[in-house]
Each structure stands twice: as structure tokens, then as C-alpha cells.
C-alpha positions as CSV (number, residue, x, y, z in Angstrom):
1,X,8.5,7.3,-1.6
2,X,7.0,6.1,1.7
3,X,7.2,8.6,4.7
4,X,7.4,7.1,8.2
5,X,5.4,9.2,10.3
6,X,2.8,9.0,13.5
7,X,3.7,5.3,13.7
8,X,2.8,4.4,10.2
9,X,4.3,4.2,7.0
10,X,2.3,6.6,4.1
11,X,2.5,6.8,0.6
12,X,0.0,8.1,-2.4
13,X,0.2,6.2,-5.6
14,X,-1.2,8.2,-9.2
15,X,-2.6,6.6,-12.1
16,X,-4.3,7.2,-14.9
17,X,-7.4,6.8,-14.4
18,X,-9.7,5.6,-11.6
19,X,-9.6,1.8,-13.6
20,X,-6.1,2.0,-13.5
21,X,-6.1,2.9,-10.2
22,X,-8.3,-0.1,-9.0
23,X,-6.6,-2.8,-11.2
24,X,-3.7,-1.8,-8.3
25,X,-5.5,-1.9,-5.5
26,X,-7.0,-5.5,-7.0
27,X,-3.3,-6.5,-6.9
28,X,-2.3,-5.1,-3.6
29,X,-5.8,-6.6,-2.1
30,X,-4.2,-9.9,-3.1
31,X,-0.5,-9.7,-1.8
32,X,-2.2,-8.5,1.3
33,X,-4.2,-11.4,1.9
34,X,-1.0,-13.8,1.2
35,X,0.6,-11.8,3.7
36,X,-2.1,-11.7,5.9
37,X,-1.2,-8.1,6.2
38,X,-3.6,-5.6,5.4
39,X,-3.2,-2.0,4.9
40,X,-5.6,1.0,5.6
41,X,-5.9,2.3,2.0
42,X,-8.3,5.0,0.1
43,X,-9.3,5.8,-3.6
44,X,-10.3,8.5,-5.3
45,X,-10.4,8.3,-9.5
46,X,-6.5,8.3,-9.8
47,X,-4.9,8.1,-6.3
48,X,-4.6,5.5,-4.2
49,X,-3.4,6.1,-0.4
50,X,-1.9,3.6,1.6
51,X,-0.9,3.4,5.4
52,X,0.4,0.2,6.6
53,X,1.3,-0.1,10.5
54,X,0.9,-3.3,12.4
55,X,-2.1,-3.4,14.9
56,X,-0.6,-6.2,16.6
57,X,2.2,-5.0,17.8
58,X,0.4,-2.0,19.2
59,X,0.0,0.3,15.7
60,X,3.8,0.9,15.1
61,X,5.9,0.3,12.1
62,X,7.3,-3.1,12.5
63,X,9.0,-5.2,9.4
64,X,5.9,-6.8,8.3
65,X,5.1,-3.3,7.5
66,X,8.4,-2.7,5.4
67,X,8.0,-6.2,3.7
68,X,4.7,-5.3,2.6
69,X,5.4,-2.1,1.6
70,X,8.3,-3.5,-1.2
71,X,6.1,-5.9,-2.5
72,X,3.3,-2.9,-3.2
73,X,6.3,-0.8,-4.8
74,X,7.1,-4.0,-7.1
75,X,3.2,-3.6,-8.0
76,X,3.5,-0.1,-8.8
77,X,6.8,-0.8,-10.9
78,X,4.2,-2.6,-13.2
79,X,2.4,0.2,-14.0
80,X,4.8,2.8,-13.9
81,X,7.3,0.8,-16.7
């Protein structure tokens, strides 16, 4: 689940392994860049940390934010199933 705290939306993904891991944030990378939305992330082997707020609107949470995050839970969905 994401929490919405200190202006940002947070949430830790867990994998497998660290391939795993980075075949995600491959796939996230991408949507990202469609979206031209990109999200303060970090790796280590299997967990993947994401914080998504939007710096253009003065580093709150804003619906850009929300959008993106769905479309990175639909990503996860894949690799959870």
C-alpha cells in the first residue's frame, strides 16, 4: 500500500531477487518516461522504494502522482500473479 506522508506518496516493493527487482524498475523507468513523471526510487537486491511527489507544483502530492502510482501497482500485479 502507498502511505501519504511529508508531501509524498511512499511505498517498498519485494522481490525475489535483485534481477527481479530491476526487471521492475526497467518497467517503471519506462511508464515514467511516457508520463514524463519521474519518481525518486532506490534498490537494494530485492526491494525497490519509491516516492513520487510533484516538483512542479511545489513537492506535494498532486494527481499526476496518484496516476502514476496505479500504473506502478498494475506493474507490480505482473509479478506478484
Amino acid at each position: 500500500m502507498w502511505l501519504e506522508a511529508d508531501n509524498k506518496l511512499t511505498r517498498t516493493f519485494e522481490f525475489d531477487d535483485f534481477i527481479t527487482a530491476f526487471g521492475f524498475m526497467t518497467q517503471v523507468a519506462i511508464q515514467a518516461e511516457k508520463d514524463n513523471h519521474h519518481p525518486w526510487w532506490s534498490n537494494v537486491y530485492n526491494n525497490v522504494v519509491i516516492e513520487l511527489n510533484t516538483h512542479d507544483a511545489g513537492d506535494i502530492v498532486t494527481e499526476k502522482d496518484r496516476s502514476l502510482a496505479k500504473k506502478i501497482d498494475l506493474i507490480y500485479q505482473r509479478y506478484t500473479s
